[in-house]
DONU-381002 format. One record per residue (C-alpha): residue in three letters; x negated, z, y. Coordinates in steps of 0.5 Angstrom, whole numbers, plus 500, padded with zeros to 3 digits. Each point is the difference from the previous one (the first is absolute). Layout:
ALAXZY;...
This chain:
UNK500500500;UNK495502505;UNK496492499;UNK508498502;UNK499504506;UNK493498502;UNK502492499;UNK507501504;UNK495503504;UNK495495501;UNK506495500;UNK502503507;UNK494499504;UNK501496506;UNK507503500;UNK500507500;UNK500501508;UNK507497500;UNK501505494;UNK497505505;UNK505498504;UNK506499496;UNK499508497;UNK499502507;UNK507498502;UNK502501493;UNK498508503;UNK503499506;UNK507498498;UNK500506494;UNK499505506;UNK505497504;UNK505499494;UNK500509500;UNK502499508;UNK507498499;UNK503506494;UNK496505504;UNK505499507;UNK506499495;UNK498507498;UNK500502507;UNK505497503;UNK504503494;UNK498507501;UNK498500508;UNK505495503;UNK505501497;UNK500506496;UNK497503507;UNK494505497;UNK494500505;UNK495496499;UNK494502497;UNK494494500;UNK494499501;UNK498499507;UNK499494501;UNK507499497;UNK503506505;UNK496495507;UNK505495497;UNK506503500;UNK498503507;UNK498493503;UNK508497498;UNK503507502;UNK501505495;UNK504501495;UNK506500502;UNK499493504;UNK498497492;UNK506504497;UNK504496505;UNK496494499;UNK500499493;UNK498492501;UNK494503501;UNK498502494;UNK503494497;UNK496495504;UNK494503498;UNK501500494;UNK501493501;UNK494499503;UNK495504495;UNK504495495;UNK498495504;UNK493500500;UNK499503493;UNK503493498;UNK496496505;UNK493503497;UNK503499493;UNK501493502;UNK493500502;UNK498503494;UNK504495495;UNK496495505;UNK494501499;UNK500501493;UNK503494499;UNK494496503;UNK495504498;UNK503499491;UNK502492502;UNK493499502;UNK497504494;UNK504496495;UNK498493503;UNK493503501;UNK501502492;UNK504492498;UNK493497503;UNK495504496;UNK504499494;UNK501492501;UNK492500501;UNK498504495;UNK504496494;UNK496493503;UNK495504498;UNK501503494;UNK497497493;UNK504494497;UNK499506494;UNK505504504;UNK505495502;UNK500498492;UNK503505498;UNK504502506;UNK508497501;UNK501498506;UNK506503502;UNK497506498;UNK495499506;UNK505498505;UNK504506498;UNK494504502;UNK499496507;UNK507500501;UNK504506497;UNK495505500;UNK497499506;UNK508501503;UNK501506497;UNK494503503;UNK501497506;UNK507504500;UNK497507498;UNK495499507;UNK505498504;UNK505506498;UNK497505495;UNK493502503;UNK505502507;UNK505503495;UNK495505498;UNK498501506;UNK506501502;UNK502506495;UNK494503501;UNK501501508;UNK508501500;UNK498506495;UNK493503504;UNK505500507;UNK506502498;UNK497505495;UNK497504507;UNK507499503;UNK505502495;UNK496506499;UNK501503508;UNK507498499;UNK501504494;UNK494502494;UNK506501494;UNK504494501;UNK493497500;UNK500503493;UNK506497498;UNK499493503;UNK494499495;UNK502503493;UNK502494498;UNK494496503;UNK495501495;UNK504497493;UNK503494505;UNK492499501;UNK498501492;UNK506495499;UNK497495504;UNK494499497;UNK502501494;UNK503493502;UNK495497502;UNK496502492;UNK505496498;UNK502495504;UNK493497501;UNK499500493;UNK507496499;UNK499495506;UNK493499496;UNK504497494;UNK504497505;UNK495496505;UNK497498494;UNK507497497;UNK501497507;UNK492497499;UNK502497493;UNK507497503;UNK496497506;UNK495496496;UNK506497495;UNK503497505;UNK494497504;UNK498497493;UNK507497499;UNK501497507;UNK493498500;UNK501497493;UNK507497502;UNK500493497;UNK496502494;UNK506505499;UNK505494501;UNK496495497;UNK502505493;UNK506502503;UNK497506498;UNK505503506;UNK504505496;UNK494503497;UNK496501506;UNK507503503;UNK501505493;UNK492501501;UNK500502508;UNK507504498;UNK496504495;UNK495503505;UNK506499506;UNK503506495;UNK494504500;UNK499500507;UNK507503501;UNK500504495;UNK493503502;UNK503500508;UNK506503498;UNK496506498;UNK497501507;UNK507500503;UNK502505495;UNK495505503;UNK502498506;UNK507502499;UNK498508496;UNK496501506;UNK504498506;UNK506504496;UNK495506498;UNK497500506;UNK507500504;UNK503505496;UNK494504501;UNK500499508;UNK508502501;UNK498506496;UNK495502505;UNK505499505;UNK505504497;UNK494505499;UNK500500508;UNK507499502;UNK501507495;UNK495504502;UNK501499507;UNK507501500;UNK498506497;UNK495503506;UNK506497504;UNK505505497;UNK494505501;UNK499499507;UNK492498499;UNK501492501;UNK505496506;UNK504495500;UNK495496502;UNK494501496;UNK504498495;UNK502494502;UNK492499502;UNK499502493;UNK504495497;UNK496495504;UNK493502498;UNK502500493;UNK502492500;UNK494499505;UNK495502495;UNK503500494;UNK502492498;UNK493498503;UNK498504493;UNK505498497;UNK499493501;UNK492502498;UNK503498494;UNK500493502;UNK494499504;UNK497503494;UNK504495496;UNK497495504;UNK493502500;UNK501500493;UNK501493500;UNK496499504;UNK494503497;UNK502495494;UNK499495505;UNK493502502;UNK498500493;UNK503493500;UNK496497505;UNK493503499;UNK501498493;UNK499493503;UNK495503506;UNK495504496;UNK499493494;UNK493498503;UNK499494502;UNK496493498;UNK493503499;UNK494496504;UNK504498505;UNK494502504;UNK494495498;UNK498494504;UNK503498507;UNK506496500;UNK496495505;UNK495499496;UNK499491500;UNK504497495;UNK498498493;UNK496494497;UNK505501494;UNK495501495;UNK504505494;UNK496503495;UNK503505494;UNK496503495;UNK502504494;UNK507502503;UNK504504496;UNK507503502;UNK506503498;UNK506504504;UNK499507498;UNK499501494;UNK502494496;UNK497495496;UNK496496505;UNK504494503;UNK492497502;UNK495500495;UNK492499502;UNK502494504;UNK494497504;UNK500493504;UNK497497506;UNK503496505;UNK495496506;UNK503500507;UNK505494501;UNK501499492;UNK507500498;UNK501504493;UNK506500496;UNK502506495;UNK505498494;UNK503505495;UNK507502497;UNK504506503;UNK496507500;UNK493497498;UNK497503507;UNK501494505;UNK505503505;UNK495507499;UNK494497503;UNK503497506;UNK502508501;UNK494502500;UNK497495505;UNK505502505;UNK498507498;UNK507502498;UNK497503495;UNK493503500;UNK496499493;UNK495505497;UNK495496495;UNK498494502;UNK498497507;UNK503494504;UNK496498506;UNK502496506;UNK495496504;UNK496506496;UNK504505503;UNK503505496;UNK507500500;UNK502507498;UNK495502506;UNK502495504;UNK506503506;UNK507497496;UNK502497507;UNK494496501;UNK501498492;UNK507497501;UNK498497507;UNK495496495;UNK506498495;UNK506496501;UNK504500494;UNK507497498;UNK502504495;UNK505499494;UNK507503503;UNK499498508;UNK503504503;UNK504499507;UNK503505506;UNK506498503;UNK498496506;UNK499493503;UNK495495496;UNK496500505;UNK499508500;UNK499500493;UNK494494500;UNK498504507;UNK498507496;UNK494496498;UNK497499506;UNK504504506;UNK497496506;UNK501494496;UNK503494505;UNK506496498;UNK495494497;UNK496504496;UNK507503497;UNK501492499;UNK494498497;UNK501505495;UNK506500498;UNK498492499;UNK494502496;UNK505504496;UNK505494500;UNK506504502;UNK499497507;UNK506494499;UNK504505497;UNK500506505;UNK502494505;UNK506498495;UNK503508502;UNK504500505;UNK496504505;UNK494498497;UNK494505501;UNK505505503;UNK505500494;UNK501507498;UNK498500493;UNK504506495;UNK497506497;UNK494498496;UNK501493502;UNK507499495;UNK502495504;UNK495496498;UNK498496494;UNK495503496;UNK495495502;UNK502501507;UNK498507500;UNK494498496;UNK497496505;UNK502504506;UNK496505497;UNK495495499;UNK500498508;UNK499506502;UNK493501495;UNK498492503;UNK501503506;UNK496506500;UNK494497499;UNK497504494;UNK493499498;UNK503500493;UNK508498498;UNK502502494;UNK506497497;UNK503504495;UNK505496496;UNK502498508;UNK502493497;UNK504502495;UNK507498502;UNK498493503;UNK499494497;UNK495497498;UNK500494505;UNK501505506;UNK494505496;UNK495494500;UNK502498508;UNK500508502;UNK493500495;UNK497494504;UNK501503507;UNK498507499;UNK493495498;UNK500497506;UNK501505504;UNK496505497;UNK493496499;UNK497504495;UNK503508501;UNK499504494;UNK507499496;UNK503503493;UNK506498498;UNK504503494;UNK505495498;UNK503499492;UNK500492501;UNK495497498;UNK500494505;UNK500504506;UNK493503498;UNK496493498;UNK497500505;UNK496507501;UNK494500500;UNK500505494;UNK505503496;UNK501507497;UNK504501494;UNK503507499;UNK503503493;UNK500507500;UNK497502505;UNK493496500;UNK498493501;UNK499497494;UNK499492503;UNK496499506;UNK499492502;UNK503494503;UNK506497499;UNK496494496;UNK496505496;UNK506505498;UNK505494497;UNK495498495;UNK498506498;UNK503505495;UNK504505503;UNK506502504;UNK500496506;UNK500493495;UNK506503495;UNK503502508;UNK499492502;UNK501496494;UNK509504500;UNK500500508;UNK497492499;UNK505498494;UNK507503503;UNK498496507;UNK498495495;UNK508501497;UNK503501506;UNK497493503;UNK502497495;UNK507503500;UNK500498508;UNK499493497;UNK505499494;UNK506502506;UNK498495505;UNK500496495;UNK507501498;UNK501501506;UNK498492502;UNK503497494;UNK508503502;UNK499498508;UNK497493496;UNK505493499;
C-alpha cells in the first residue's frame, strides 16, 4: 500500500499547489459550513427564547455593532441573512476546491495516457505478442479513467472528512462534551464497515476489471476481423463467444454492485441509528435542564455534517479500492522495461553502403525449439539477395531480426561492419525500408500513408514513388485521388493496392537496404515484373533482400538462400540452383508444370472460343 501511495504521490507532482490549494478552500469551506448550526443554536436560545447572550468576545462586539440583543431578537432576517452568506461563501471555496482538482486530476490522467502511448511503442515485440490489444486499451482508457475520477474526488474527499472532524470535534466539545460523547458512539464501526468494504471491493473490482479486459480484447478482435467473421459466417459463433464473456462481466460487476447495495443499506442504518442516539440522549438532557433547544438543533446539524463525510468514506475508500487496482493495472505495463541497446550509435551516423553479414546466427522465441539455426551469408552492398522456403522455415524471423524487433543472443549480424545488437535501434530502422508480409495502412488519405516514408516529401516525390510502386495509375483512378481516404488497415483497398502502397512509402524512403517480405504476393506476375524493373532503375545497386514464394520473382537475384527448418541448405544463382538436387529444383519444376497447364488450358478455350464465334 504504501508504494500505491508513493506512486500517486509522484503521479502529483506538478500539481500538488492546485491540490494545495484545493485542501486550503476545502479547509475554509468546512470552518465556514460549522457557522450556520451555531447562529441557528442562538438565534433559537437567545433571540427567540430570550436568554442572554454568552459568546466570545469577538461575537459580543458583533451583537453590540448592530444594536444589541434586543435589535436581533426583533430583526430575525439578520440571523438568516447571515446564515445565507456563510453558506454562501462555503459554496463558492467548494466550488473553488472541485475547480482545481479537477485541473489538477485531468492534467494528470493526460500526463499518464501519454507516458502510456509512449511507453507501449517502445515495449519489445515480445511483450506485445502476448498481449490482447483491448486489453491495452482498457489500461489506457479505463484504467486511467478510474484513477482520473479518484484524484479529482476521492483525494479532497478524504481530506474533507478528515477537516470536518478535526474543526467540529473542538467546537461541539465547547457547546456541549457529552453530546459530543453521543454523536461519536457509532463513529467507530461506521468507519471499520467502510474498510471492511474497501477489502472486499477492491479484490472483487479486480476480478471485474480483468473481466471488462478480456471482453474488450474479444471485441476489438472480432471487429478487427469482420470480414473474416462473414467470409465463414461465423457470426453467431462470434455472438455466442463474446456473450460468454459479456455474461461473465456482468456476473463479476453484479458482485461489485451487491457490495454496494449492503454498504449503502448497512452504513444508512447505522448513521440513522447515531441519529436517534443523539435525538435521544439530547431530549434526555433537554428534559433535565442541561441541554437548550437550540444546541439540540445544533447537534443535529453537527451529526449530519461530519457523519455522512465518514459515512460516504466508504465509498471513497471503494474508489481507491478501485483505483489501486487500476494503478497496479497500468504500471503493470509501465514497470516492463523497454527495448534494451537503444543506447548505442547516434542516430545521425551516415547511411550505410549495405554490406550484410551474418554468422552463426541461432534464434528462438523464448525457450522454444530454435526458429534459426547456425545461418551464415554475405550480401555485398548493392547486390539483391533473395530467400526461398516454406512457411516456418526462418525466412520472416530473419528479417525481425534486421530491423531489430527481435534481438538475438548467439551469432552475429553485422551492417557495414557494425554490430546491430550494438547499434542505437532507431539508427538501425533508418537503414531498412521494409515491406512486410501484412501492410498495414492508417485510416488517412493515400497520400498521407505514402508520405510516412518521408514527411517533408513534395507531391512529386510522392508520384515517383507511387510510379515505382506501380500504383501511381490506379490511385488517379479514385475519385479524390492521392486525397481518397482509404479505410481502417486500408480494407478498402485490394489487397495488391494496399500491398503497393505499403511498397511506395518504403520507395519513398529511400533506404540504404529495402527489404520486400513477400511484399508482392497479391499482385500478378506482370505488374511484379514491372514494379521489380522499376525498383532496379530507381535504386542502381542499393542492397535489396526479397522473401517471395514465386520462384519468377527471385530469377533475377544476384544470389539465392533457400531456407528449411531454419538453416540455409541451397545458396546459389537461379542457374545453378534449377539444375542441382534439392528443394528449390523440386519447388521450380511443380511452379513450371502448373504455368505450363495453366497456358495450356488459356489456349485450349481460346480456341473453343474461336471456333464457336467462326463461319
Amino acid at each position: 500500500m504504501r508504494k500505491r501511495l508513493r506512486i500517486l504521490w509522484g503521479m502529483m507532482g506538478g500539481h500538488r499547489l492546485r491540490y494545495a490549494l484545493a485542501v486550503a478552500a476545502l479547509v475554509l469551506a468546512a470552518t465556514f459550513m460549522y457557522f450556520p448550526p451555531l447562529v441557528r443554536m442562538w438565534a433559537v436560545d437567545h433571540l427567540i427564547g430570550g436568554e442572554p447572550i454568552e459568546a466570545p468576545a469577538a461575537v459580543d462586539r458583533i451583537v453590540a455593532a448592530v444594536g444589541g440583543q434586543s435589535v436581533l431578537s426583533r430583526n430575525l432576517w439578520i440571523a438568516g441573512l447571515a446564515i445565507v452568506s456563510v453558506t454562501a461563501v462555503s459554496g463558492a471555496l467548494t466550488y473553488l476546491k472541485g475547480r482545481w482538482s479537477a485541473i489538477a486530476s485531468e492534467a494528470i490522467a493526460r500526463s499518464l495516457r501519454e507516458r502510456l502511448y509512449d511507453h507501449l511503442q517502445h515495449l519489445p515485440c515480445r511483450y506485445h505478442d502476448g498481449k490482447d490489444t483491448g486489453d491495452l486499451v482498457q489500461r489506457c482508457s479505463s484504467d486511467v479513467e478510474t484513477l482520473r475520477m479518484f484524484l479529482a474526488t476521492g483525494v479532497t474527499e478524504v481530506g474533507r472528512a478528515v477537516i470536518l472532524l478535526m474543526i467540529g470535534l473542538p467546537i461541539m466539545w465547547w457547546v456541549h462534551p457529552s453530546m459530543t460523547v453521543a454523536s461519536m458512539v457509532l463513529m467507530p464501526p461506521i468507519a471499520a464497515y467502510s474498510v471492511l468494504f474497501f477489502i472486499l471491493v477492491r479484490r472483487t473490482f479486480k476480478q471485474s476489471d480483468e473481466a471488462e479486459g478480456r471482453m474488450t480484447a474479444v471485441l476489438e478482435e472480432n471487429l478487427t476481423g469482420i470480414r473474416v467473421v462473414r467470409a465463414f459466417a461465423r457470426g453467431e459463433h462470434e455472438k455466442r463467444k463474446f456473450a460468454e464473456y459479456n455474461t461473465d462481466y456482468r456476473r463479476r460487476w453484479y458482485r461489485v454492485v451487491r457490495l454496494f447495495a449492503w454498504f449503502w443499506s448497512v452504513s444508512d442504518l447505522m448513521c440513522m441509528s447515531q441519529v436517534a442516539c443523539v435525538l435521544v440522549y439530547g431530549v434526555h438532557l433537554m428534559i433535565a435542564g442541561r441541554l437548550t433547544a437550540g444546541g439540540l438543533f445544533a447537534f443535529m446539524s453537527f451529526v449530519h455534517m461530519f457523519m455522512w463525510p465518514i459515512r460516504y468514506m466508504g465509498r471513497v475508500l471503494a474508489d481507491f479500492g478501485k483505483a489501486t487496482v487500476a494503478l497496479d493495472r497500468i504500471h503493470e505495463v509501465l514497470d516492463q522495461p523497454r527495448e534494451d541497446g537503444g543506447d548505442g550509435e547516434q542516430a545521425d551516423a551516415p547511411a550505410a553502403e549495405g554490406e550484410i553479414v551474418v554468422e552463426n546466427l541461432t534464434f528462438a522465441h523464448d525457450s522454444s525449439e530454435p526458429v534459426l539455426r547456425d545461418v551464415s551469408f554475405r550480401v555485398e552492398p548493392g547486390q539483391t539477395l533473395a530467400v526461398l522456403g516454406p512457411s516456418g522455415s526462418g525466412k520472416s524471423t530473419l528479417v525481425n531480426l534486421l530491423l531489430r524487433l527481435y534481438d538475438y543472443e548467439t551469432g552475429s549480424i553485422r551492417l557495414d561492419g557494425r554490430e546491430l545488437a550494438a547499434t542505437n535501434r532507431k539508427e538501425v530502422r533508418r537503414q531498412f525500408g521494409a515491406v512486410l508480409q501484412e501492410p498495414f495502412l492508417y485510416s488517412k488519405t493515400v497520400g498521407e500513408n505514402i508520405r510516412l516514408g518521408s514527411s517533408s516529401a513534395t507531391e512529386e516525390a510522392i508520384a515517383e514513388a507511387a510510379t515505382a510502386a506501380c500504383v501511381h495509375e490506379a490511385i488517379l483512378e479514385f475519385d479524390k485521388g492521392y486525397d481518397t481516404v482509404v479505410g481502417e488497415r486500408g480494407v478498402t483497398l485490394s489487397g495488391g493496392q494496399r500491398q503497393r502502397v505499403a511498397l511506395a512509402r518504403a520507395v519513398l524512403a529511400d533506404p540504404p537496404v529495402l527489404i520486400l517480405d513477400d511484399a508482392l504476393s497479391a499482385v500478378d506476375t506482370r505488374t511484379e515484373a514491372m514494379i521489380l524493373d522499376a525498383l532496379r532503375r530507381r535504386h542502381g545497386r542499393r542492397t535489396t533482400l526479397i522473401i517471395a514464394h514465386r520462384l519468377t520473382t527471385l530469377m533475377q537475384a544476384d544470389r539465392i538462400l533457400v531456407f528449411d527448418d531454419g538453416r540455409i541448405v541451397q545458396s546459389g544463382t537461379h542457374e545453378t540452383l534449377v539444375g542441382a538436387e534439392g528443394l528449390y529444383g523440386r519447388l521450380w519444376q511443380v511452379q513450371s508444370s502448373l504455368e505450363a497447364d495453366l497456358r495450356a488450358d488459356a489456349g485450349a478455350a481460346e480456341a473453343a472460343s474461336a471456333g464457336k464465334d467462326g463461319p
